[in-house]
Phi, psi and omega in degrees: 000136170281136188298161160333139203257162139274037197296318195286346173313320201272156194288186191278150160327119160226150208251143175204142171220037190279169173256138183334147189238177120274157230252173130304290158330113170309156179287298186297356208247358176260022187253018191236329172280303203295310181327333164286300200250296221307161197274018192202125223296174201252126204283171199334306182340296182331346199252356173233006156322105196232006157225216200246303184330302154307324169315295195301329176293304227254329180282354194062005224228117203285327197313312241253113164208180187256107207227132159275179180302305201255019162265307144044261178274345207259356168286314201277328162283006189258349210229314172286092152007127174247169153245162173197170180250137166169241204219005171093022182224154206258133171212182231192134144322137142229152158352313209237017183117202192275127206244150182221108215255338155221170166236122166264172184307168172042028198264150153279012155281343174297286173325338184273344170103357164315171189211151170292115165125003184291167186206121185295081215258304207220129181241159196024048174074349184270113159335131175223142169263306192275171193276300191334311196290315169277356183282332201300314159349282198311312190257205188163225169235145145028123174050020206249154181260164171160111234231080182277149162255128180241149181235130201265161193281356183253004182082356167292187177210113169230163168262157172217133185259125180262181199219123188297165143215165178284138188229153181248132137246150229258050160331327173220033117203189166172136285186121159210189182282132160258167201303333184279330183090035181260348208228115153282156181246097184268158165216113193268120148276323172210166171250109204256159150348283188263046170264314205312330182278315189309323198279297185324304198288350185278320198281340176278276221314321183251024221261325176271013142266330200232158192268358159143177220242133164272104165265119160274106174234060147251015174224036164285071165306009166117223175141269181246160200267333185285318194274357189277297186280334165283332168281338167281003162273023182233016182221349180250316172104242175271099170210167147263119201277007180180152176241156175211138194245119196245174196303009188217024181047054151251163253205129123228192172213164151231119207247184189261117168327142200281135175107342187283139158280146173290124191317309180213139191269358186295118151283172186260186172237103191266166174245103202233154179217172183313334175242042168253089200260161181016282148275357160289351188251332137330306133345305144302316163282358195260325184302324176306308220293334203248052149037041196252014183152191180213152190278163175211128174140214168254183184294156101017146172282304168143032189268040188331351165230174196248111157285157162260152181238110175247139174207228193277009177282328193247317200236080174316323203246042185223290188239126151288050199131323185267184167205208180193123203238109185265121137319098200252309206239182149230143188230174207221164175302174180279001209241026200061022202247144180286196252164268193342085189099291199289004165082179170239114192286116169299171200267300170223119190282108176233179183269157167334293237260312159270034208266311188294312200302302209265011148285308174291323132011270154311357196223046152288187183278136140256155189256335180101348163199151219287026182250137181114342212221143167250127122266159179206151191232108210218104180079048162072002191254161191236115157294130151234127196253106168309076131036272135351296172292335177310295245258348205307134158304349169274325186253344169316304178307327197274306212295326198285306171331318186296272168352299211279309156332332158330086183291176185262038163273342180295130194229122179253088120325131167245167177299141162263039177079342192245028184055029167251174186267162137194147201312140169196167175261158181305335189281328174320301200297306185324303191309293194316314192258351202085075088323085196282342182281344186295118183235136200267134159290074162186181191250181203234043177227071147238014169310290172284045165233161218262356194243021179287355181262346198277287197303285218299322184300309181307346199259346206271310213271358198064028196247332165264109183270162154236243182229204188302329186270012176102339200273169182245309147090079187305328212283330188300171198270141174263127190290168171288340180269309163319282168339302176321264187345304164292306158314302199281343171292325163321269204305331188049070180268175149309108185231101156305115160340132179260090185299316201243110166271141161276035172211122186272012149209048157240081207293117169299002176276334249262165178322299182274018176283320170319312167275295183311332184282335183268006200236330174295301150333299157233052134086082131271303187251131185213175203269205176222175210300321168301037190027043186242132151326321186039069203282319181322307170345186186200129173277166156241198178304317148248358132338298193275008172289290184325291186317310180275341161294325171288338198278318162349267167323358185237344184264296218251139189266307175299352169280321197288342183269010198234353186288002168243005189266144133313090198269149193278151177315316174310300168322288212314302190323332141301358165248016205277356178286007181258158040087118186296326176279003174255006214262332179292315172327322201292303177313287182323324194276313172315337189277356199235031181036033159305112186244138184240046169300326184292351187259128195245341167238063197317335197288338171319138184274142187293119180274172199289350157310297182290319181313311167332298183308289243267330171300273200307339184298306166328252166343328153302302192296326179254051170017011124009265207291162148323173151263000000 
C-alpha cells in the first residue's frame, strides 16, 4: 500500500529525459520514496534491489530519474531565467568573429545601439574566434569595462567600451516582430516559472498591431504543469487547463484563477515537432479543447505523465544538491483526452520546414474584400491568406502543403469573381493557381462509399495506409494484421525489429510483425487460445469493437471511469445483438457517442471501410483529432 501522498509539500511536474546516474541517495531510502509517490505498484523485484541503479532500471520508466548536484542545477536552471553579468547579448561562431544573434532587453549592449548581425572581432584588443574564449571576455564582475571591437552590419569596425551589469536571461522564451510585422513570433524551450509572464508580456505589448501570435514548441520538452496551465490561461483566460490522475485513480485538477482574462481575443498558432513534450502537450490540450487556436506541424512526443521533483526544498534531510524526480501522475486534457505514447495531433500535419511559412500565412491583412484572398475557417478561428504572398516563391511550398494538410472540417472560401467569398476546396484553389504539385491526401476508389469522409480524415492525419496502386479498397473484408496495421498508424507505437516471434504464425521477416508484436505489447490485442495469432484471418465487428472500447479507456479518461460500470438490463438491451462478451465493450464504445447503429450482424466480419469510420468517431469523439 502507498502511504498518504504529500503533494501539496512538494515542487510543480516537471520532464526530464536524462539517464540514470549514479547516485548519492541511497537505495533504501529512495525504494521509500518511490514506494510514497510512484505512480504504480513497485514490481516484486524491487525489494533485492541493491544499488539505485538497478532500483530505477527494474520501473521501466525513462521520467523516474535520478540527477547528482550539477545534473540537478543545470535541469532546474534549464527550465528557469538565469542571470549573469556581462554585457546582454546571445552570440554564434562566424567567419569573421563572434556573430550577435540576438540584444536583450535592459542591456548594456542594448543601450550601446548593438544589433543583430553585429560581429565581435575583438575584446579588450585580443581577437576571439572561439564561442568559449569570447564568453570568458565578455563576462566579469559588476560596474567593471570592457571594450569590443565590432564590425557593424554597414561595414565599419568601431570599438565600443561597456560597463558589465547583471542581466536576466529569458532561457525560456523570446519574443519578436515577425518579418512581414504581421505576427509576433515567441519561441518557448520550456516552461519555467516566468515563461507565463514573458508570453503575457509579448501579448500586452503586440496584441493591438499584429493579426496574431506563433508559439514555437517545437524543441519545448516541457517543465512545470503550473507554468504549462498559465501560459495556455493567457490565451483562454478562466478554465480548467488539466486533470490529474495518481496510482490509485484519484482525480485533482488545475485551473485559471475565476475571473482572469484571456490576454488576447487573437488565437494562437502554436508550432509542434516530434520534441514537443509534456507540458507543451499539456498546453495544447487545453488550447484544443477551449478553441483557443490551432496546432501546425508534426505529432507530438506522447508524454502523458507528470513527475515531482524532490530534492533539499522538501526532503532536506535526504538530499543536498541533487534530486530524484519520481512519476506521480498521468494527467489528461481538459476535455479528459490523454497525450500519452500518441502525441497531441496538430490542427494540420505538415513537415518542419514549412510549418513556420504557413503560420505567417495565416496572419495575412484582411482587406474587406474576397479579391486576392482565402478565407478559411478553421477550429472555430478565421484566418485570411494573402494570395501573392501564397504564390511567392518562398511561401509556395508551405502554401501548396498547407492546402494538402486541410482536414475536411475545415471551410475554406474564395472570390466569386464579384469581390465576395464563396465555398470552394482546396483541390479547386491548386485547379485555380496552377499548382501542379498539389497532391490531395487521399485514394482514388471511394466515391460509392458512405465512410470516404471517415478514410480521407484518417488519411489527412497519416493514420491510414493502403495499397500500392493508390486504393483503399473500403468494401474488403479486413484481416487481423490489417487491423494491427491501422491501430499502429493511430498509436505510433515503437516498433523495434522482431528477431523472435511470440506467435508461430508471425514470421519476424513479415510486413506485420512489427506492429501486430506492439499492439500485442501493449494489450490491445491478443492471439487465440492455440497460441496462434491468425494474422490472415478477417476480424469481425465486434472483435473491433472489444479493441476499440479498451483503446477508449486509454484515450479517455471519462471512458476509463466508466469500464467498470453495470449498465442496468434496460440500457444492455440495445446490445443484446452482440455476442455476450462484446455487449458490455459495445455499450462502453456507445458511451463514448460512437455510433453502431450500422452493425445489425456484429458477428460479421468487418470491412476496411466500416473499421476505418468506426476508428476516426472514436478519435473524434474523444478529441484524439482537432475539432
Amino acid at each position: 500500500m502507498k502511504k498518504a501522498l504529500r503533494f501539496m509539500a512538494v515542487l510543480a511536474l516537471t520532464i526530464s529525459l536524462l539517464a540514470v546516474p549514479v547516485s548519492a541517495l541511497s537505495v533504501d531510502e529512495a525504494r521509500d520514496l518511490l514506494e510514497e509517490f510512484y505512480i504504480d505498484d513497485l514490481p516484486p523485484e524491487a525489494a533485492q534491489a541493491q544499488t539505485l541503479d538497478e532500483l530505477l532500471s527494474l520501473l521501466n520508466d525513462p521520467y523516474t530519474v535520478y540527477m547528482p548536484e550539477q545534473q540537478h542545477k543545470e535541469f532546474v536552471d534549464g527550465i528557469n531565467d538565469t542571470k549573469l553579468i556581462g554585457i546582454g547579448v546571445s552570440i554564434e561562431v562566424h567567419e569573421k568573429g563572434i556573430f550577435i544573434s540576438s540584444v536583450l532587453d535592459d542591456s548594456p549592449a542594448l543601450d550601446a545601439g548593438l544589433t543583430t548581425g553585429d560581429i565581435i572581432q575583438a575584446v579588450n584588443g585580443t581577437p576571439v574566434t572561439d564561442i568559449e574564449q569570447a564568453r570568458s571576455l565578455l563576462t566579469g564582475e559588476v560596474d567593471t569595462a570592457v571594450t569590443i571591437t565590432v564590425l557593424r552590419t554597414d561595414g565599419t569596425v568601431t570599438d565600443f567600451e561597456l560597463i558589465r551589469r547583471e542581466i536576466t536571461v529569458p532561457t525560456t522564451v523570446q519574443y519578436r516582430l515577425s518579418e512581414d510585422g504581421n505576427a509576433c513570433v515567441i519561441i518557448s524551450t520550456s516552461f519555467g516559472n516566468e515563461t507565463p509572464d514573458h508570453v503575457a508580456d509579448a501579448l500586452k505589448q503586440y496584441d493591438g498591431t499584429v493579426n496574431g501570435f506563433i508559439l514555437d514548441l517545437s524543441t519545448n520538452p516541457g517543465g512545470t504543469s503550473t507554468s504549462g496551465a498559465a501560459t495556455a490561461g493567457c490565451f483562454i483566460g478562466s478554465a480548467t487547463m488539466l486533470h490529474l490522475r495518481d496510482g490509485q485513480d484519484r482525480y485533482s485538477y488545475t485551473f485559471t484563477r475565476p475571473g482572469t482574462p484571456a490576454l488576447t481575443q487573437k488565437g494562437v498558432i502554436a508550432l509542434t515537432g516530434p520534441y514537443s513534450a509534456s507540458s507543451s502537450e499539456l498546453f495544447l490540450g487545453a488550447i484544443r479543447d477551449h478553441c483557443a487556436g490551432i496546432a501546425i506541424g508534426q505529432r507530438t512526443l506522447g508524454k502523458g505523465v507528470a513527475q515531482l521533483l524532490l530534492n533539499e526544498d522538501n526532503y532536506p534531510e535526504l538530499f543536498d544538491g541533487d534530486g530524484l524526480k519520481i512519476t506521480v501522475y498521468r494527467f489528461f486534457s481538459p476535455d479528459g483526452t490523454t497525450n500519452d505514447k500518441i502525441g497531441v495531433m496538430p490542427t494540420l500535419l505538415m513537415s518542419l520546414d514549412n510549418t513556420y511559412y504557413a503560420a505567417l500565412l495565416l496572419c495575412g491583412d484582411y482587406t474587406g474584400s474576397a479579391e486576392g484572398q482565402l478565407k478559411l475557417t478553421l477550429s472555430d478561428q478565421i484566418y485570411f491568406i494573402d494570395l501573392n504572398t501564397a504564390m511567392s516563391e518562398e511561401f509556395r511550398p508551405a502554401f501548396v502543403e498547407l492546402l494538402e494538410a486541410l482536414p475536411l472540417s475545415a471551410q475554406l472560401r474564395c472570390d466569386d469573381g464579384t469581390g465576395k467569398y464563396t465555398d470552394t476546396t482546396p483541390q479547386a484553389v491548386a485547379e485555380m493557381l496552377g499548382l501542379s504539385e498539389y497532391t490531395p491526401r487521399t485514394f482514388s476508389d471511394l466515391g460509392d462509399t458512405p465512410y470516404a469522409d471517415s478514410i480521407n480524415t484518417l488519411t489527412t492525419y497519416g493514420m491510414l495506409g493502403g495499397y500500392g496502386d493508390g486504393t483503399f479498397r473500403p468494401n474488403s473484408h479486413m484481416t487481423r494484421a490489417e487491423f494491427c496495421a491501422m491501430l499502429g498508424n493511430m498509436l505510433d507505437p515503437a516498433t523495434a525489429p522482431v528477431t523472435q516471434s511470440i506467435f508461430p504464425d508471425v514470421s519476424p521477416d513479415s510486413w506485420y510483425a512489427p506492429v501486430v508484436h506492439a499492439m500485442h505489447t501493449d494489450g490491445l490485442l491478443s492471439g487465440y487460445e492455440d497460441g496462434f495469432f491468425r494474422p490472415n484471418d478477417t476480424i469481425s465487428q465486434q472483435e473491433v469493437v472489444s479493441i476499440l472500447a479498451k483503446l477508449s479507456t486509454r484515450l479517455n479518461m471519462y471512458a476509463y471511469n466508466r469500464r467498470n460500470i453495470s449498465p442496468t438490463e434496460e440500457v444492455m438491451v440495445e446490445f443484446t445483438h452482440f455476442s455476450d462478451w462484446a455487449q458490455q465493450p459495445a455499450w462502453l464504445l456507445d458511451s463514448c457517442e460512437v455510433d453502431l447503429s450500422a452493425l445489425t450482424t456484429p458477428q460479421n466480419s468487418i470491412t476496411r471501410g466500416e473499421a476505418a469510420d468506426l476508428l476516426c468517431q472514436l478519435l473524434t469523439r474523444t478529441k484524439v483529432l482537432w475539432p
